[in-house]
Backbone atoms as SQL, in Angstrom:
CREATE TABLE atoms (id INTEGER PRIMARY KEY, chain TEXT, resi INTEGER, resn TEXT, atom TEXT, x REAL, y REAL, z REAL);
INSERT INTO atoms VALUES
  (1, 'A', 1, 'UNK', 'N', 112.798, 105.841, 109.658),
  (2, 'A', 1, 'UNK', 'CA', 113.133, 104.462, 109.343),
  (3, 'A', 1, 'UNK', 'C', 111.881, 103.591, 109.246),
  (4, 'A', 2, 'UNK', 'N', 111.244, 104.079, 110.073),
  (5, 'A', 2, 'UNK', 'CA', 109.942, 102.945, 110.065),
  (6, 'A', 2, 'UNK', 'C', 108.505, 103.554, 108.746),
  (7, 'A', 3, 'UNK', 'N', 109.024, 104.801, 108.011),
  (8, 'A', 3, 'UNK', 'CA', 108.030, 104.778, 107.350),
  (9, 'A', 3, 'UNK', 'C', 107.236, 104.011, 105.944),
  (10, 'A', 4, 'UNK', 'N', 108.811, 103.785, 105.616),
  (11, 'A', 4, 'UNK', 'CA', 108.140, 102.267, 104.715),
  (12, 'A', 4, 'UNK', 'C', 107.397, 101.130, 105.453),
  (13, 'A', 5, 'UNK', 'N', 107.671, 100.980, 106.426),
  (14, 'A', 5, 'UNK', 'CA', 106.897, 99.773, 107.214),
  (15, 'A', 5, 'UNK', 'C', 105.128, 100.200, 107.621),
  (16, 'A', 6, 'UNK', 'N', 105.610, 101.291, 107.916),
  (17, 'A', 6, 'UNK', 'CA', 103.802, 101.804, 107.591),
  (18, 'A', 6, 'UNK', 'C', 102.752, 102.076, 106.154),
  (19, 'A', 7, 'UNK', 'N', 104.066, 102.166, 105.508),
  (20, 'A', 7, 'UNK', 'CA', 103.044, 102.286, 104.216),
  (21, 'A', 7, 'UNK', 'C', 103.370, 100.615, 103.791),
  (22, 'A', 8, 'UNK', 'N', 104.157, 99.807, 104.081),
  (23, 'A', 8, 'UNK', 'CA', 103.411, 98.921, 103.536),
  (24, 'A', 8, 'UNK', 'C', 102.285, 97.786, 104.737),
  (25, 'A', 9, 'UNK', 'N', 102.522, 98.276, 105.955),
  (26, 'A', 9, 'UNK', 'CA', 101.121, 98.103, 106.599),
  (27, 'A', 9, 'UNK', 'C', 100.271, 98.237, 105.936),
  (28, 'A', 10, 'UNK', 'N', 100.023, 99.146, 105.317),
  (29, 'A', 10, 'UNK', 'CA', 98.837, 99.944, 105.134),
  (30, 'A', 10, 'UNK', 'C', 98.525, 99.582, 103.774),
  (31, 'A', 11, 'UNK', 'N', 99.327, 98.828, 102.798),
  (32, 'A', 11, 'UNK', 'CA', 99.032, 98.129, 101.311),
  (33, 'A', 11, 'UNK', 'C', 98.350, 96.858, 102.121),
  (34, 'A', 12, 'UNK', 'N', 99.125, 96.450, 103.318),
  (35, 'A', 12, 'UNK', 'CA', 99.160, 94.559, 103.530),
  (36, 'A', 12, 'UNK', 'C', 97.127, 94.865, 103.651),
  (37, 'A', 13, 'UNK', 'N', 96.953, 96.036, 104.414),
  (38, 'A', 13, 'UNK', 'CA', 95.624, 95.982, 104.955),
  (39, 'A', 13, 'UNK', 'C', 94.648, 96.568, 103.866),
  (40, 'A', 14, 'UNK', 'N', 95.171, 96.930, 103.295),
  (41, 'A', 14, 'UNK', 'CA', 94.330, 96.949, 102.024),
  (42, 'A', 14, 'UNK', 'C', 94.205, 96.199, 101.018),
  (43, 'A', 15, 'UNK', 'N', 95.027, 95.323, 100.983),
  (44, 'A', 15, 'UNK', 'CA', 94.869, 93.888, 100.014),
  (45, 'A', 15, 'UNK', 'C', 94.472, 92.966, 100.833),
  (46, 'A', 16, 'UNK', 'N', 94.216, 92.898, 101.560),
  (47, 'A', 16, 'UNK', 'CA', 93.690, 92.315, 102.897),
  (48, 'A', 16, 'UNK', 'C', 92.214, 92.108, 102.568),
  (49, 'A', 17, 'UNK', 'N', 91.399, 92.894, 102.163),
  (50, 'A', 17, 'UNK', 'CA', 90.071, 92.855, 101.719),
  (51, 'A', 17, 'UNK', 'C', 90.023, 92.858, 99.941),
  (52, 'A', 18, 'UNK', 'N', 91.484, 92.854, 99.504),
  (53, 'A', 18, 'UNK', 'CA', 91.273, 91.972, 97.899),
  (54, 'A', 18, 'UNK', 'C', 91.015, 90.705, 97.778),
  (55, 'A', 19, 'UNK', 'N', 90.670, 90.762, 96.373),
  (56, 'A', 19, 'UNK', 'CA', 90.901, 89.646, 95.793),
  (57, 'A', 19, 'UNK', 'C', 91.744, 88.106, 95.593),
  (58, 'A', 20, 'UNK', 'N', 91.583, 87.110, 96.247),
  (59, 'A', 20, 'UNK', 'CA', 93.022, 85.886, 96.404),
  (60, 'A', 20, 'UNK', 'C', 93.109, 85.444, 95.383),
  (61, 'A', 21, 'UNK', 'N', 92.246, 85.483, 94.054),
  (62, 'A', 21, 'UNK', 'CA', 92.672, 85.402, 92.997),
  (63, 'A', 21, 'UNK', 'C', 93.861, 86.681, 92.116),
  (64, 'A', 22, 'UNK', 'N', 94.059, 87.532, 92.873),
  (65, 'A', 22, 'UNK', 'CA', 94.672, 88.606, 91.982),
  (66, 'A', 22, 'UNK', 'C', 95.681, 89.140, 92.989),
  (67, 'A', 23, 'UNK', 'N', 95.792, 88.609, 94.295),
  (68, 'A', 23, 'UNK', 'CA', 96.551, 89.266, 95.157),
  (69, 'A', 23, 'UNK', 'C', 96.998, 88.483, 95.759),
  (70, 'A', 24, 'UNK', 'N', 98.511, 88.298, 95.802),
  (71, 'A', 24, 'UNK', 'CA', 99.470, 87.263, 96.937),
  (72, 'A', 24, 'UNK', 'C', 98.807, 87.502, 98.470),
  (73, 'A', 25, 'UNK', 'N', 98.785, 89.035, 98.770),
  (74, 'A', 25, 'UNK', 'CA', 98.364, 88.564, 100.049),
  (75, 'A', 25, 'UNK', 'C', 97.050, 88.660, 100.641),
  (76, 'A', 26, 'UNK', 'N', 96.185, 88.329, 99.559),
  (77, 'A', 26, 'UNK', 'CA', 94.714, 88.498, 100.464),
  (78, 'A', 26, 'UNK', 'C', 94.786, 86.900, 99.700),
  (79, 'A', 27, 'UNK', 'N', 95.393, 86.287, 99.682),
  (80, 'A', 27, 'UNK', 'CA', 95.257, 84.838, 98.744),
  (81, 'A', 27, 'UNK', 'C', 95.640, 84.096, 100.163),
  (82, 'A', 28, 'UNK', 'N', 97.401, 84.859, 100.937),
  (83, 'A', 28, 'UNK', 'CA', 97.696, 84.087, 102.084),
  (84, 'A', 28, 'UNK', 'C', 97.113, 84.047, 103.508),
  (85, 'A', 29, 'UNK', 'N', 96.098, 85.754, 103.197),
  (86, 'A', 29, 'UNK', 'CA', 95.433, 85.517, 104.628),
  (87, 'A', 29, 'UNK', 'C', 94.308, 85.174, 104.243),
  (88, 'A', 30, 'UNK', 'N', 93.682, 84.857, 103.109),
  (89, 'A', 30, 'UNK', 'CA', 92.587, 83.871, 103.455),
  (90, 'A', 30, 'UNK', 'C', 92.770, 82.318, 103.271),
  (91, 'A', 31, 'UNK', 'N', 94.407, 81.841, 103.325),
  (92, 'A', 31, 'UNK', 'CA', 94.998, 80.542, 103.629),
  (93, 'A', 31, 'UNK', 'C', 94.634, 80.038, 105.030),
  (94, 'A', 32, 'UNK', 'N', 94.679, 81.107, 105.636),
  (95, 'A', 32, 'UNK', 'CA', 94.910, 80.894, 107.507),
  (96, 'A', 32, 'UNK', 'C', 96.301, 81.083, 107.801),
  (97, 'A', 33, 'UNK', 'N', 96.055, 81.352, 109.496),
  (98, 'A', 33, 'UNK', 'CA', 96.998, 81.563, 110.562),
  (99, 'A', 33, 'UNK', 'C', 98.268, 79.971, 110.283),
  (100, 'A', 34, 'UNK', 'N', 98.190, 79.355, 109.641),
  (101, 'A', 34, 'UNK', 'CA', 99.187, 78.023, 109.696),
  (102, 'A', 34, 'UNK', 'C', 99.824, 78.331, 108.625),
  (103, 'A', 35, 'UNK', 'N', 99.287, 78.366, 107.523),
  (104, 'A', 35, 'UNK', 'CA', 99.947, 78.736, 106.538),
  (105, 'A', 35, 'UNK', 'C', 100.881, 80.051, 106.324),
  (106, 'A', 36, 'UNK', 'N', 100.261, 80.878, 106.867),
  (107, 'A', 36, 'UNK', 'CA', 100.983, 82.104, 106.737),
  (108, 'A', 36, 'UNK', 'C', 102.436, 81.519, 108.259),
  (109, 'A', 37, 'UNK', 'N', 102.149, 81.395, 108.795),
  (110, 'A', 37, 'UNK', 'CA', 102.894, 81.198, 109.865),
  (111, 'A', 37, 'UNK', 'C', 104.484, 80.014, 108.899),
  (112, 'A', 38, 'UNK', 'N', 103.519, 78.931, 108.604),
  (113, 'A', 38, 'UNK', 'CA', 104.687, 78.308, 108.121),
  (114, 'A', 38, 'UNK', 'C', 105.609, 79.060, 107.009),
  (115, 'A', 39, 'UNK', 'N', 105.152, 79.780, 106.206),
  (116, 'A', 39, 'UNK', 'CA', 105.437, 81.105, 104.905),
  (117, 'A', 39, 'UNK', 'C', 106.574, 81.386, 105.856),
  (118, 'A', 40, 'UNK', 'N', 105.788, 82.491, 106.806),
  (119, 'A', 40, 'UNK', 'CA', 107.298, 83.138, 107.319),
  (120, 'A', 40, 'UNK', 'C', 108.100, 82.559, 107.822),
  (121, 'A', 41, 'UNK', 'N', 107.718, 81.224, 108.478),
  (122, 'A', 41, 'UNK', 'CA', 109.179, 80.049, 109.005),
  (123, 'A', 41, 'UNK', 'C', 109.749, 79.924, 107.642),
  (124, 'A', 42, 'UNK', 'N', 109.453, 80.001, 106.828),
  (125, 'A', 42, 'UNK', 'CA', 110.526, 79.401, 105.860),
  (126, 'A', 42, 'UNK', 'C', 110.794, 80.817, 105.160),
  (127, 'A', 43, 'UNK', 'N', 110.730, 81.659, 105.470),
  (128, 'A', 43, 'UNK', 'CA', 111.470, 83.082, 105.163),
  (129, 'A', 43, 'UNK', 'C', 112.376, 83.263, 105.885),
  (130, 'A', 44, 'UNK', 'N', 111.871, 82.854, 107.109),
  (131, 'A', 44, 'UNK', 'CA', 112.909, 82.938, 108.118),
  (132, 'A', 44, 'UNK', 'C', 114.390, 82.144, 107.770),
  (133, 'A', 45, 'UNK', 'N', 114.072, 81.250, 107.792),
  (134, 'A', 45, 'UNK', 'CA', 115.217, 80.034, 107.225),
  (135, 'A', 45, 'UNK', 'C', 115.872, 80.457, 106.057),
  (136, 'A', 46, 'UNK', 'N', 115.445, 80.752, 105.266),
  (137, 'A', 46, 'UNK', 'CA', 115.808, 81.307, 103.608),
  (138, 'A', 46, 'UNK', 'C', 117.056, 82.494, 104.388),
  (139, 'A', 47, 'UNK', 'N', 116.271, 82.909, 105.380),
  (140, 'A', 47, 'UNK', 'CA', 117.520, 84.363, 105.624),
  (141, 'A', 47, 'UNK', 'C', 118.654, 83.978, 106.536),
  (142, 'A', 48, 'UNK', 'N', 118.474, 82.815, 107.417),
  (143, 'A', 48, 'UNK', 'CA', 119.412, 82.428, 107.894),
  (144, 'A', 48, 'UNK', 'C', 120.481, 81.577, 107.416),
  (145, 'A', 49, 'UNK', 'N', 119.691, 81.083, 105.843),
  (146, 'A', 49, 'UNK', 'CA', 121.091, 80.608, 105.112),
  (147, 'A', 49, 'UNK', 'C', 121.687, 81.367, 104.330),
  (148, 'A', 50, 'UNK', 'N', 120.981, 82.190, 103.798),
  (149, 'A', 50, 'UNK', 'CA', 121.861, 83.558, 103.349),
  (150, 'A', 50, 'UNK', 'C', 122.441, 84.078, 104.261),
  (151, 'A', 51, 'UNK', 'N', 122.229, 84.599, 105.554),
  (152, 'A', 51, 'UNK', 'CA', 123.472, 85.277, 106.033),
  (153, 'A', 51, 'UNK', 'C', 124.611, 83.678, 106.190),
  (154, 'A', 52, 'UNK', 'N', 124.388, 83.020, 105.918),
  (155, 'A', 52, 'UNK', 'CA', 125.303, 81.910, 106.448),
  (156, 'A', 52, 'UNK', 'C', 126.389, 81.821, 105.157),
  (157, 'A', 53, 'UNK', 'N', 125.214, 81.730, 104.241),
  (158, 'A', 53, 'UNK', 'CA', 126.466, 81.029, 103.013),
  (159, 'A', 53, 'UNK', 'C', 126.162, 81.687, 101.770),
  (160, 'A', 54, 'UNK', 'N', 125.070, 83.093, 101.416),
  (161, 'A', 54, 'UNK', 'CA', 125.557, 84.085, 100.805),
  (162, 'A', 54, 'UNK', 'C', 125.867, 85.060, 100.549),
  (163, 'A', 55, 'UNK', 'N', 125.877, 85.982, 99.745),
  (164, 'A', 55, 'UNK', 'CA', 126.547, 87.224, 99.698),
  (165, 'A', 55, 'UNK', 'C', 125.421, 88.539, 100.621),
  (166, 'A', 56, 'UNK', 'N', 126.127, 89.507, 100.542),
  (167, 'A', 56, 'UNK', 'CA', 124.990, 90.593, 101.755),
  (168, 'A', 56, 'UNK', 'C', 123.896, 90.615, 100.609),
  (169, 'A', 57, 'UNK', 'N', 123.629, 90.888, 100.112),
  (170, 'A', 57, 'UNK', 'CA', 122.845, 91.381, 99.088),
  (171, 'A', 57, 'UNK', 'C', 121.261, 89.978, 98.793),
  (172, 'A', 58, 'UNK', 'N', 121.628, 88.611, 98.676),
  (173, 'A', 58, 'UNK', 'CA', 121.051, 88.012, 99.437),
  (174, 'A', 58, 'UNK', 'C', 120.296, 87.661, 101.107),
  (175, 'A', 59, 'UNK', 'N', 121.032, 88.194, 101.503),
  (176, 'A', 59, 'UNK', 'CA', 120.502, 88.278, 103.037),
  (177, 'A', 59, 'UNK', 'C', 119.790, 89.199, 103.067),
  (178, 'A', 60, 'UNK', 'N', 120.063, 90.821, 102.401),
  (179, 'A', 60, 'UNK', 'CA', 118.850, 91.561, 102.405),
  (180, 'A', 60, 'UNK', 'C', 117.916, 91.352, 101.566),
  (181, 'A', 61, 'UNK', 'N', 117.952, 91.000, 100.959),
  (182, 'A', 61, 'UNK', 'CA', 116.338, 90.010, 100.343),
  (183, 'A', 61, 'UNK', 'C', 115.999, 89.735, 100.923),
  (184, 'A', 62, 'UNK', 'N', 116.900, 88.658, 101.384),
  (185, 'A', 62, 'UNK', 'CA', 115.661, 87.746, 102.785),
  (186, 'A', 62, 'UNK', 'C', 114.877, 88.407, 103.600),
  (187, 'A', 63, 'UNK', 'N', 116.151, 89.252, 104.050),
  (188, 'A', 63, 'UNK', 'CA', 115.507, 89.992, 105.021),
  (189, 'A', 63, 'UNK', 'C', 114.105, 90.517, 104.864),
  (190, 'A', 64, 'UNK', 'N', 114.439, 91.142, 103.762),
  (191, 'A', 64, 'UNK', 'CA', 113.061, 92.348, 103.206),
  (192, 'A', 64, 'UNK', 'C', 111.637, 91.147, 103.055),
  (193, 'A', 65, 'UNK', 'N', 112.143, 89.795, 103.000),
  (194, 'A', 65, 'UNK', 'CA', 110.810, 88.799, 102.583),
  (195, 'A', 65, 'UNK', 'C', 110.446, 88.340, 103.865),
  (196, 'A', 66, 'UNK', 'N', 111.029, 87.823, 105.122),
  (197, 'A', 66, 'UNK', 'CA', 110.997, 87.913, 106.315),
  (198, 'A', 66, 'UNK', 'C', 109.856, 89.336, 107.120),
  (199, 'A', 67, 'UNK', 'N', 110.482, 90.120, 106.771),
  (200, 'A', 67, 'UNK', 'CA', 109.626, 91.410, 107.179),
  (201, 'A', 67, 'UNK', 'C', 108.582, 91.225, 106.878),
  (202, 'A', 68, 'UNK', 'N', 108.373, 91.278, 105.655),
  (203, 'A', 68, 'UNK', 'CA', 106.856, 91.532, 104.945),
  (204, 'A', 68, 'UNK', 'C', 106.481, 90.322, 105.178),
  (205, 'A', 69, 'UNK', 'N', 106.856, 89.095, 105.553),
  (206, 'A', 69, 'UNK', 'CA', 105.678, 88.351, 105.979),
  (207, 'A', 69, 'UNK', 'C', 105.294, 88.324, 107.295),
  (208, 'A', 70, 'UNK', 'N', 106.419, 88.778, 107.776),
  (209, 'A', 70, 'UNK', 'CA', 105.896, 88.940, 109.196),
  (210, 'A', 70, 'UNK', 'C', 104.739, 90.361, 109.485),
  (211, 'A', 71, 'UNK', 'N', 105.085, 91.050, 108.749),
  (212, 'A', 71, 'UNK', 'CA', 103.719, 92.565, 108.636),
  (213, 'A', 71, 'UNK', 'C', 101.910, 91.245, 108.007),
  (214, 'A', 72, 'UNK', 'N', 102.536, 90.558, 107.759),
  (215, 'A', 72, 'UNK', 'CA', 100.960, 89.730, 106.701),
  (216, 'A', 72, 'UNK', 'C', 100.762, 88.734, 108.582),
  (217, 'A', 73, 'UNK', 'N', 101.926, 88.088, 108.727),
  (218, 'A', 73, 'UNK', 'CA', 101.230, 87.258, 110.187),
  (219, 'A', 73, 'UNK', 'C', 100.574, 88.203, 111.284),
  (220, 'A', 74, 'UNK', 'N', 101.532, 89.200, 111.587),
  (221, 'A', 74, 'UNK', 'CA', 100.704, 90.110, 112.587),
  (222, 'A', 74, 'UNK', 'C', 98.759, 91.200, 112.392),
  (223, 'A', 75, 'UNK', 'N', 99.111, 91.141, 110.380),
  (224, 'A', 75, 'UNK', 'CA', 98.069, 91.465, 110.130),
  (225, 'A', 75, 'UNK', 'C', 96.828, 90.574, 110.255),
  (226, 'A', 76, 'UNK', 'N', 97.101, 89.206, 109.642),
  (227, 'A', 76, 'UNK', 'CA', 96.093, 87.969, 110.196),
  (228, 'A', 76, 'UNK', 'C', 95.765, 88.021, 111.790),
  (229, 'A', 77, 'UNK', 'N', 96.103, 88.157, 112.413),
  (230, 'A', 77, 'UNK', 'CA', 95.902, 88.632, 113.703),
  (231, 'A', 77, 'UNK', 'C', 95.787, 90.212, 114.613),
  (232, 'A', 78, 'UNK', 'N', 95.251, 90.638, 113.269),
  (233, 'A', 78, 'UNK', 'CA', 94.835, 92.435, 114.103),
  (234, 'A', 78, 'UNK', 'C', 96.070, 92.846, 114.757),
  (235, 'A', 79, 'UNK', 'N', 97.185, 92.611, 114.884),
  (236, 'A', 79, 'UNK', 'CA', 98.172, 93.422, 115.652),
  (237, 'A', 79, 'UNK', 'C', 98.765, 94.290, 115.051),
  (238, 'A', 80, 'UNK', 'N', 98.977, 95.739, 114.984),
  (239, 'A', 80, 'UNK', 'CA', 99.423, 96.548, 114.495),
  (240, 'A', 80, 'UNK', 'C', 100.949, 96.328, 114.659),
  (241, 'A', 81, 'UNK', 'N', 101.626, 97.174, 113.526),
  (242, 'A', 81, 'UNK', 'CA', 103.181, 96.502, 113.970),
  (243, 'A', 81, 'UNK', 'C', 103.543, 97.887, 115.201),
  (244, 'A', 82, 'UNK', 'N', 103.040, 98.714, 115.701),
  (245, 'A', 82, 'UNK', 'CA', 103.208, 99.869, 116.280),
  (246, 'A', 82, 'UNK', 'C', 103.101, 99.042, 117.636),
  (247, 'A', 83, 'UNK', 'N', 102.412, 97.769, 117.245),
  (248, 'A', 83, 'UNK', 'CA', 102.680, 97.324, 119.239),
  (249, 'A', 83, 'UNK', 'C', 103.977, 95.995, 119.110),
  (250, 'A', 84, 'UNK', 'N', 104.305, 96.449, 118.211),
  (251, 'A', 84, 'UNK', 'CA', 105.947, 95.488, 117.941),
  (252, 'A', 84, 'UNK', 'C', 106.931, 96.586, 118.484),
  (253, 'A', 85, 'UNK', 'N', 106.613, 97.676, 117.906),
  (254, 'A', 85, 'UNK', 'CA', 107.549, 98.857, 118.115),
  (255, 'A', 85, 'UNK', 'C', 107.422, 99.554, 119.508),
  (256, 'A', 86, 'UNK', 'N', 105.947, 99.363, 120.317),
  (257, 'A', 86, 'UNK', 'CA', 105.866, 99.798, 121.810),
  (258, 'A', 86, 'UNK', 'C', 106.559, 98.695, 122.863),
  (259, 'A', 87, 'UNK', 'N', 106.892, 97.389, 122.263),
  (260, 'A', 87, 'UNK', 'CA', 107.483, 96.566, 123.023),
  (261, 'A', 87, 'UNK', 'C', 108.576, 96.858, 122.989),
  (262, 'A', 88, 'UNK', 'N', 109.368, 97.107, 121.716),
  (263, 'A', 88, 'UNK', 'CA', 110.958, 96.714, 121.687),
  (264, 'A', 88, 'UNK', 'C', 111.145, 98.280, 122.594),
  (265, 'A', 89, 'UNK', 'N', 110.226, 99.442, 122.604),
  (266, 'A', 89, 'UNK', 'CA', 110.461, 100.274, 123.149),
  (267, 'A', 89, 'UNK', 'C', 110.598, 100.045, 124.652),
  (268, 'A', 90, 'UNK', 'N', 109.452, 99.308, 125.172),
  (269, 'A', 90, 'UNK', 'CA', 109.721, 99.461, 126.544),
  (270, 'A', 90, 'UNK', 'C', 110.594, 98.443, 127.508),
  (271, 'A', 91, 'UNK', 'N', 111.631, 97.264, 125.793),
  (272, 'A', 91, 'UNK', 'CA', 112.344, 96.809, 126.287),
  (273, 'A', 91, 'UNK', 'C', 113.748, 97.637, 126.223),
  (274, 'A', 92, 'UNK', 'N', 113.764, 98.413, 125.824),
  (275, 'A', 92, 'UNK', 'CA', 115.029, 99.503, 125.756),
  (276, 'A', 92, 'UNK', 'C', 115.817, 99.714, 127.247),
  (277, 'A', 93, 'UNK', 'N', 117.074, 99.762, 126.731),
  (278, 'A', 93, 'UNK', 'CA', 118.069, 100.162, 128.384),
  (279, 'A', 93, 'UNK', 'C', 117.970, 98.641, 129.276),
  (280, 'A', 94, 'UNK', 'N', 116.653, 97.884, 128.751),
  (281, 'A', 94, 'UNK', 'CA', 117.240, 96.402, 129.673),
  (282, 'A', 94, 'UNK', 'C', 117.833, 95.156, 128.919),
  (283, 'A', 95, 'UNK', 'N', 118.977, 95.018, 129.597),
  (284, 'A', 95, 'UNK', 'CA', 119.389, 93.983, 129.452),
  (285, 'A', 95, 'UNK', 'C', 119.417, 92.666, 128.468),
  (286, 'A', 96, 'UNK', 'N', 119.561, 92.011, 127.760),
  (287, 'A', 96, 'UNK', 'CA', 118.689, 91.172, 127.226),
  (288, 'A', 96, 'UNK', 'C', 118.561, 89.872, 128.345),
  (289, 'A', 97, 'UNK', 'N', 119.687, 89.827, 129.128),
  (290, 'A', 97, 'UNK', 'CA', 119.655, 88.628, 130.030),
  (291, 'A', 97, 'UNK', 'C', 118.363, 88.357, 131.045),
  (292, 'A', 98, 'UNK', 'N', 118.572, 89.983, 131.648),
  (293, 'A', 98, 'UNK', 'CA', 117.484, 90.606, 132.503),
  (294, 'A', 98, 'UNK', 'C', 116.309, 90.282, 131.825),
  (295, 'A', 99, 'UNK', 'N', 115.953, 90.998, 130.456),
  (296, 'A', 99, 'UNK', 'CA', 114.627, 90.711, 129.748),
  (297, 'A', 99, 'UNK', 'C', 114.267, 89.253, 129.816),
  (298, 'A', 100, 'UNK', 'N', 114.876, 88.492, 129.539),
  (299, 'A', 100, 'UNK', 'CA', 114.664, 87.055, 129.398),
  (300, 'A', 100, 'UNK', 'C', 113.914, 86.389, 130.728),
  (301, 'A', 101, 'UNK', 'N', 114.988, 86.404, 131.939),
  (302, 'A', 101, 'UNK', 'CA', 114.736, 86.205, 133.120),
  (303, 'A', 101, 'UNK', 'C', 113.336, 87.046, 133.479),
  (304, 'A', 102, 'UNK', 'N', 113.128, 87.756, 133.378),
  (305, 'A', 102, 'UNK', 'CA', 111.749, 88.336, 133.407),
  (306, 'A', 102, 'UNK', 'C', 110.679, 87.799, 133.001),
  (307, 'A', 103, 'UNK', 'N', 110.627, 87.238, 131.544),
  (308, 'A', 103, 'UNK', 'CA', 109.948, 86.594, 131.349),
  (309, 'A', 103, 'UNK', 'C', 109.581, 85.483, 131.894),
  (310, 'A', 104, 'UNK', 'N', 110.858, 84.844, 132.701),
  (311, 'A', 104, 'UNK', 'CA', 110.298, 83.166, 132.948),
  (312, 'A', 104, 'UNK', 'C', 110.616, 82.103, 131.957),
  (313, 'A', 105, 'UNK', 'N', 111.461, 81.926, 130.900),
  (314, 'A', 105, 'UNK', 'CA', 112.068, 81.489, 130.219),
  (315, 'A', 105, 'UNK', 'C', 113.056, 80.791, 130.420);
Protein backbone atom coordinates (compact mmCIF):
# COMPACT_ATOMS: atom_id res chain seq x y z
CA UNK A 1 0.00 0.00 0.00
CA UNK A 2 2.56 2.41 0.80
CA UNK A 3 4.59 1.87 -2.36
CA UNK A 4 3.29 4.58 -4.40
CA UNK A 5 3.95 6.89 -1.53
CA UNK A 6 7.56 6.06 -1.79
CA UNK A 7 7.98 6.46 -5.24
CA UNK A 8 6.41 9.54 -5.18
CA UNK A 9 8.68 10.59 -2.18
CA UNK A 10 11.23 9.96 -4.14
CA UNK A 11 9.92 12.20 -7.49
CA UNK A 12 8.90 15.06 -4.58
CA UNK A 13 12.87 14.77 -3.72
CA UNK A 14 14.00 14.84 -6.87
CA UNK A 15 12.20 17.80 -8.16
CA UNK A 16 13.16 19.18 -5.10
CA UNK A 17 16.55 20.17 -6.61
CA UNK A 18 14.62 21.20 -10.07
CA UNK A 19 13.90 23.83 -11.68
CA UNK A 20 10.74 26.43 -10.16
CA UNK A 21 10.44 27.57 -13.41
CA UNK A 22 9.52 24.09 -14.93
CA UNK A 23 8.42 22.27 -11.84
CA UNK A 24 5.27 22.77 -9.49
CA UNK A 25 7.16 21.44 -6.79
CA UNK A 26 10.59 22.74 -6.62
CA UNK A 27 8.62 26.20 -7.51
CA UNK A 28 6.55 25.45 -3.93
CA UNK A 29 9.48 24.51 -1.89
CA UNK A 30 11.42 27.24 -2.89
CA UNK A 31 8.08 29.41 -1.87
CA UNK A 32 8.81 28.46 1.83
CA UNK A 33 7.50 26.58 4.82
CA UNK A 34 4.15 29.20 4.85
CA UNK A 35 3.25 28.81 1.67
CA UNK A 36 3.45 25.32 1.24
CA UNK A 37 1.79 24.94 4.61
CA UNK A 38 -1.09 27.25 3.63
CA UNK A 39 -1.29 24.96 -0.04
CA UNK A 40 -2.01 22.02 2.02
CA UNK A 41 -4.57 23.90 4.43
CA UNK A 42 -6.47 24.55 1.59
CA UNK A 43 -6.21 20.95 0.21
CA UNK A 44 -7.20 20.07 3.22
CA UNK A 45 -10.45 22.06 3.11
CA UNK A 46 -11.06 21.30 -0.65
CA UNK A 47 -11.35 17.54 0.81
CA UNK A 48 -13.46 18.26 3.55
CA UNK A 49 -16.01 19.80 1.32
CA UNK A 50 -15.98 17.11 -0.95
CA UNK A 51 -16.54 14.51 1.42
CA UNK A 52 -19.32 16.88 2.64
CA UNK A 53 -21.17 17.85 -0.45
CA UNK A 54 -19.59 15.74 -3.30
CA UNK A 55 -19.61 12.69 -4.96
CA UNK A 56 -16.74 9.80 -3.75
CA UNK A 57 -14.84 10.30 -6.66
CA UNK A 58 -14.25 13.97 -5.75
CA UNK A 59 -13.17 13.31 -2.32
CA UNK A 60 -10.61 10.99 -3.73
CA UNK A 61 -9.07 13.66 -5.59
CA UNK A 62 -8.87 15.57 -2.79
CA UNK A 63 -7.67 13.18 -1.08
CA UNK A 64 -4.84 12.20 -3.50
CA UNK A 65 -4.02 16.37 -3.53
CA UNK A 66 -3.99 16.48 0.31
CA UNK A 67 -1.42 13.61 0.34
CA UNK A 68 0.90 14.86 -2.05
CA UNK A 69 1.07 18.03 -0.47
CA UNK A 70 1.50 16.87 2.57
CA UNK A 71 4.67 14.41 1.13
CA UNK A 72 6.03 18.32 -0.37
CA UNK A 73 5.42 19.91 3.56
CA UNK A 74 7.19 17.07 5.28
CA UNK A 75 9.77 17.18 2.43
CA UNK A 76 10.45 21.08 3.08
CA UNK A 77 11.32 19.95 6.35
CA UNK A 78 13.65 16.76 5.89
CA UNK A 79 11.08 14.41 7.42
CA UNK A 80 10.81 11.28 5.73
CA UNK A 81 7.22 10.08 5.48
CA UNK A 82 8.64 6.58 7.05
CA UNK A 83 8.68 8.61 10.43
CA UNK A 84 4.84 9.35 9.76
CA UNK A 85 4.51 5.66 9.34
CA UNK A 86 6.89 4.76 12.64
CA UNK A 87 4.46 6.95 14.60
CA UNK A 88 1.09 5.80 13.50
CA UNK A 89 2.95 2.46 14.16
CA UNK A 90 3.83 2.90 17.59
CA UNK A 91 0.46 4.44 18.06
CA UNK A 92 -1.21 1.10 17.17
CA UNK A 93 -3.47 -1.03 19.81
CA UNK A 94 -3.78 2.50 21.78
CA UNK A 95 -6.63 4.00 22.21
CA UNK A 96 -7.23 7.20 20.57
CA UNK A 97 -8.60 8.72 23.90
CA UNK A 98 -5.58 7.26 25.76
CA UNK A 99 -3.25 8.65 22.85
CA UNK A 100 -4.57 12.05 23.27
CA UNK A 101 -4.41 12.18 27.08
CA UNK A 102 -0.88 11.24 26.72
CA UNK A 103 -0.06 13.83 24.95
CA UNK A 104 -1.32 16.58 27.24
CA UNK A 105 -3.91 17.95 25.04
Amino acid sequence: MTDILARLEQLIADRQRGDPETSYVARLLASGPEKIARKFGEEAVETIVAALSQNDEALIGEAADTIFHLLILLAQRNIPFEAVLAELARREGVSGIEEKAGRGD
